[in-house]
Structure formats: C-alpha cells, structure tokens
VORO-137369 format. One line per field, with one value per residue (C-alpha): residue number from 1; residue in one letter; x negated, y negated, z negated. Coordinates in steps of 0.001 Angstrom, whole numbers. Example, Ala and Ser with C-alpha at 12.3 -4.5 7.8 and 13.67 -1.06 7.14 Angstrom:
BEGIN
num = c(1/2)
residuo = c(a/s)
u = c(-12300/-13670)
v = c(4500/1060)
w = c(-7800/-7140)
END
This chain:
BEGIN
num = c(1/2/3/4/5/6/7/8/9/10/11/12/13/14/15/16/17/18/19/20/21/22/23/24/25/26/27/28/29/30/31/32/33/34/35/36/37/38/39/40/41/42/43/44/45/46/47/48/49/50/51/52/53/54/55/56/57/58/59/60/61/62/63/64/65/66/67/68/69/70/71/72/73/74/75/76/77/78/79/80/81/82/83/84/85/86/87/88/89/90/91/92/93/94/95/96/97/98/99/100/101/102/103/104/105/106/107/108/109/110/111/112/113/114/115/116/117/118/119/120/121/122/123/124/125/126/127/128/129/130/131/132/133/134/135/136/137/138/139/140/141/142/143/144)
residuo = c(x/x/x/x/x/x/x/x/x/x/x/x/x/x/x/x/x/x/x/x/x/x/x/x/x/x/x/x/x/x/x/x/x/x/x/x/x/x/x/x/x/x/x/x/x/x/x/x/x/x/x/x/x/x/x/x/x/x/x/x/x/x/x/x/x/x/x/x/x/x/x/x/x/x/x/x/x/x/x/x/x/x/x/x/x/x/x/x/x/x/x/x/x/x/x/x/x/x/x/x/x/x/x/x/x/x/x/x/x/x/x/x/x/x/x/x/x/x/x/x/x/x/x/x/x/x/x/x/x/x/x/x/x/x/x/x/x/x/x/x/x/x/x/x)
u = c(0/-1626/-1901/1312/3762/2657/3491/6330/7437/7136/8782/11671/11546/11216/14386/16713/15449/16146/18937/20111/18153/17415/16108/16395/16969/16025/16046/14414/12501/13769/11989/12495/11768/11763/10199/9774/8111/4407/4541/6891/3836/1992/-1610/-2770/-858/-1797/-5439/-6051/-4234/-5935/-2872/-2345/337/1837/4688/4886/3650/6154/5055/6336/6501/7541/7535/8173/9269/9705/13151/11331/14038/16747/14667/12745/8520/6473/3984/1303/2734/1143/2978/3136/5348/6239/7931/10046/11538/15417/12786/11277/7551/6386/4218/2487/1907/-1482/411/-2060/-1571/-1652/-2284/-1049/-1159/1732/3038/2127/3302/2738/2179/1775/2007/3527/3997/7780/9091/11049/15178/13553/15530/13429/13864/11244/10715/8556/7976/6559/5188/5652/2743/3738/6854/6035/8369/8204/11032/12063/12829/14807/16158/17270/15976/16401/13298/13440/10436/10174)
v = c(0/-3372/-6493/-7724/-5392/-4973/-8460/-8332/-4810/-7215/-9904/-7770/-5810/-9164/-10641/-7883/-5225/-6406/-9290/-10976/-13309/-16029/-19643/-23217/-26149/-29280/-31309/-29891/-27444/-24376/-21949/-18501/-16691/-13589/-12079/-7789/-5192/-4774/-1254/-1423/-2468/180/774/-927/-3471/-4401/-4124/-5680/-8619/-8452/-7743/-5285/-2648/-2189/-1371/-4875/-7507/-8959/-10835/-13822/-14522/-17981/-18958/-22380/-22913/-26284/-26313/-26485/-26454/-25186/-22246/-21850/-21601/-20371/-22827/-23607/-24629/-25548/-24769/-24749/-23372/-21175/-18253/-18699/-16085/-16561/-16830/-19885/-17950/-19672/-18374/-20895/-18843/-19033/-19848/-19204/-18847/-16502/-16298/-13227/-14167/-16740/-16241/-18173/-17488/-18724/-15633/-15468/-12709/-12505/-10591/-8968/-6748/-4256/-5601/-9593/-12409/-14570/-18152/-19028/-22270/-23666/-26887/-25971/-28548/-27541/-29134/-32097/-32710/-35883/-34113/-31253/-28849/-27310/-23755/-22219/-18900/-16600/-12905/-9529/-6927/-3509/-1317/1515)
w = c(0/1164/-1060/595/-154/-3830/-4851/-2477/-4457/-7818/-6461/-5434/-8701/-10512/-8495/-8155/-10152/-13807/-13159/-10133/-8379/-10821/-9365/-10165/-7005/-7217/-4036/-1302/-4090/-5217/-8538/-8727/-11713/-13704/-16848/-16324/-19269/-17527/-18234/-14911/-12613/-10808/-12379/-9302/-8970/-12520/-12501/-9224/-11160/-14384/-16220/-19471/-19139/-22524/-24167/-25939/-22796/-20666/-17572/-16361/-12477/-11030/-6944/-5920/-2613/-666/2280/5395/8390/6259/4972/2267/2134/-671/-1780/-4508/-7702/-11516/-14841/-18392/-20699/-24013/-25284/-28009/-30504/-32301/-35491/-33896/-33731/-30452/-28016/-25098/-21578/-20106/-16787/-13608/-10248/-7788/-4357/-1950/1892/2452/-953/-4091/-7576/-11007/-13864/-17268/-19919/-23987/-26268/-27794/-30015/-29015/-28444/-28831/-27571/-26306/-24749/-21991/-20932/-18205/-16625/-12660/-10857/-6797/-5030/-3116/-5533/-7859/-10724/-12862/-12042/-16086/-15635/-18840/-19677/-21845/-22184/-24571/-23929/-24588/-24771/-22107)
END
C-alpha cells in the first residue's frame, strides 16, 4: 500500500469510520476533523508517522481545505489546541503537520481513560486565511 492510500485509508476511517463526516466552514474554508483510538492504525501506517499505538492515545486529524471552483482543495494549515476532561484535567496537543502528496493534515495525539468524555478544541489557521477557524467537539473513547 503506497503512502497515498494509507493516509487516504485514515482519512476515510477518521471521516466515516467512527462518526459521520465532521467539518467546520467558514467562508471559502472548510476543517475537517476527527479524533480515532491509535490502536486502529496499521503498524505501518503508525510508525512511518511516528505515532504510538496504545490502548490509551487517541489521535487527532484535522484537513483544511480552501473552495477552489466550487470544490474543495487540501492545503497547509497551523494549529493549536487542548484536550479537556469533564474533570477539567487539560491536556495541550502538540499539533504538527503533515504532508502526503496533495493532501495536508494537522495531527496530534492525547492521552484517555477508558469511556472519557473529552472536549477538543482547536484553533486551525488555513494558510492564506487571515483568521483562525475554532474547531470544537465533543468525544467519549473507549479502549479496544
């Protein structure tokens, strides 16, 4: 399987797999997002990416995309964010980018217990976009 279709795999796994698509718009920007148990990446997949699979690390994957001719294009982003527990223990995400062919995406891991709410927040910053587009959700993770 090429580099390609891996993070196209998590991207689709990310999207559809867990929830329906999630994304924020604003103007001609749209953020798509999603938060998966890393135990569900292939080994590859996660080494080639430097990320830990275990039971207890959840990875975060945003995509910003600019509307180009009514469709939308992946392109570079910058983020920063936390991970916040119902207890208030708050976590901030090492958010770094990623770079796959014609796709970009923003990733960062944390750390849950096992049945954790936990409220994500992230402010992404599309390049070319003068504003900070505030990505929040709400998420309970279960341990494989």
């Amino acid at each position: 399987m090429n580099r390609i279709s891996r993070w196209a795999w998590l991207l689709l796994i990310c999207a559809f797999g867990v929830h329906a698509e999630q994304f924020v718009d604003q103007g001609d920007y749209r953020v798509h997002y999603a938060a998966i148990n890393t135990t569900e990446l292939t080994p590859q997949v996660a080494r080639q990416f430097g990320i830990d699979r275990t039971r207890n690390e959840i990875l975060l994957v945003l995509n910003a995309q600019q509307k180009i001719d009514d469709r939308y294009v992946p392109i570079p982003a910058t983020a920063s964010g936390t991970a916040t527990t119902l207890l208030g223990h708050q976590q901030t995400l090492a958010l770094r980018p990623i770079h796959e062919a014609e796709v970009h995406y923003v990733v960062a891991t944390f750390t849950t217990l096992d049945g954790e709410f936990m409220t994500i927040e992230a402010d992404v910053l599309p390049q070319g976009s003068n504003a900070t587009i505030p990505v929040r959700f709400k998420q309970q993770f279960y341990r494989d």
